[in-house]
C-alpha positions, 0 to 999 in steps of 0.5 A: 206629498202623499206615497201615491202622487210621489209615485205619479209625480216620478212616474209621469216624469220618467215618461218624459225622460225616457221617451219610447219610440211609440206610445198607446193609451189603454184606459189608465195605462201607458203602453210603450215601445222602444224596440226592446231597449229597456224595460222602462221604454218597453212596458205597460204602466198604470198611469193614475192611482186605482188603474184597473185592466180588464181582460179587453184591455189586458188582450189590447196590451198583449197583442201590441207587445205581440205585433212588435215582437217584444216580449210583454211586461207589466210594471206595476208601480202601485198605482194599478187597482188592486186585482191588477197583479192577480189577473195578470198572474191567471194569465201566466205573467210572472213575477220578475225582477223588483225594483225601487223607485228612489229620491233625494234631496238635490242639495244633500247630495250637491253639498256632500264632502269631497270623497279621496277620487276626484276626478273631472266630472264634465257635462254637457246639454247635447249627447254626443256620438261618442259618449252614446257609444262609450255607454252603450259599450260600458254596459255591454250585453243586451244594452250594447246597441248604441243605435237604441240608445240614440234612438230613445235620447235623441227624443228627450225634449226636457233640459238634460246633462250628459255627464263624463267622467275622466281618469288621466284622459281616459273617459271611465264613468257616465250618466244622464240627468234629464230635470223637469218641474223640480224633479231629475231623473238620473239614468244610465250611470255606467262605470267602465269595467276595469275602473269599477269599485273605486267610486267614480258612480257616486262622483257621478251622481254628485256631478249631476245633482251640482247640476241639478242644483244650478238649475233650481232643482230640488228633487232627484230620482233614479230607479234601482233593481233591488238585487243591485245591493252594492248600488242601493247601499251607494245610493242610500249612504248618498241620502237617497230614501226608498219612494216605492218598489214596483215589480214586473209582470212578464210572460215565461 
């Protein structure tokens, strides 16, 4: 598979794990809205390769975001045209927070040797209201809002594992698995505070690729920021691979 349809395969596959609570179409982007929640749900995305925006489209996805309230955001993935970056940059959008788009073989990181934490690891297809509030909780700050976060979940209408992990009856780790044609897509893997640094993300994301792997899955993808050295050198050393970097554009 070329740089290009990877990123349009993760990319149109993260549209559906992780739905905005309202969608627009403005030429070749996807513009989406989820009361704030997340840049992800919260953006504009180039949807094909060479999306271009010119200023009636840039104008539409601006007064949209304006409508809302939400501050606007670009996430440009490398499948918007060239001049895409440039013409936001004239219109005062900076750049901010670059992130990488990774994937991984579902079997190397099913398959990888037992590490000395050995938790449980449960997961289930349905959320429940419990594990929505530990998340929400164990993220804290502006993702604090469980409410949101139902919001954006209850709308996965792809098969989906909600992962818990366990310390002597205490729930300390999470995260979600949402899998669609061969790929899954791995999103909010939290640690609770007091038991960060003992490697219970990393048991995590094997938890979801054992689960991965029993529904025949190949691929799996999450996203990273790229400040977060201590999760991508996890990642990496689980055998996760760069597939792209794409930065935001968001007005000052």
């Amino acid at each position: 598979m070329s740089a290009p349809a990877l990123v349009q395969a993760l990319e149109s596959r993260l549209v559906n794990a992780w739905p905005a609570l309202e969608t627009q179409i403005v030429d070749g982007w996807i513009v989406r809205f989820a009361n704030g929640y997340t840049k992800r749900a919260n953006s504009a995305s180039p949807l094909v390769p060479g999306a271009s925006l010119d200023s009636a489209g840039l104008d539409q996805i601006l007064r949209q975001f304006g409508i809302r309230g939400l501050r606007p955001t670009f996430r440009l993935t490398g499948l918007e045209a060239p001049d895409v970056d440039e013409r936001l940059a004239a219109r005062g959008l900076t750049a901010f927070e670059p992130t990488y788009g990774m994937v991984a073989d579902v079997a190397t990181i099913a398959l990888e040797p037992e590490v000395e934490i050995d938790p449980a690891v449960t997961i289930e297809t349905k959320p429940k209201a419990r594990w929505l509030k530990e998340v929400a909780a164990a993220y804290g700050g502006d993702k604090a809002d469980h409410a949101k976060l139902t919001a954006i979940v209850e709308r996965i209408r792809q098969p989906t594992g909600f992962a818990t992990l366990t310390i002597d009856d205490w729930p300390s780790a999470w995260g979600l698995g949402v899998a669609e044609r061969g790929f899954v897509g791995l999103f909010d893997i939290v640690v609770a505070p007091d038991f960060r640094g003992l490697g219970l993300g990393r048991q995590i994301v094997r938890g979801l690729s054992g689960w991965a792997a029993r529904l025949g899955m190949e691929q799996v993808y999450l996203q990273v920021r790229e400040e977060n050295e201590v999760a991508r050198e996890l990642y990496q050393s689980l055998g996760f691979r760069d597939a792209y970097r794409y930065t935001h554009r968001v007005t000052p």
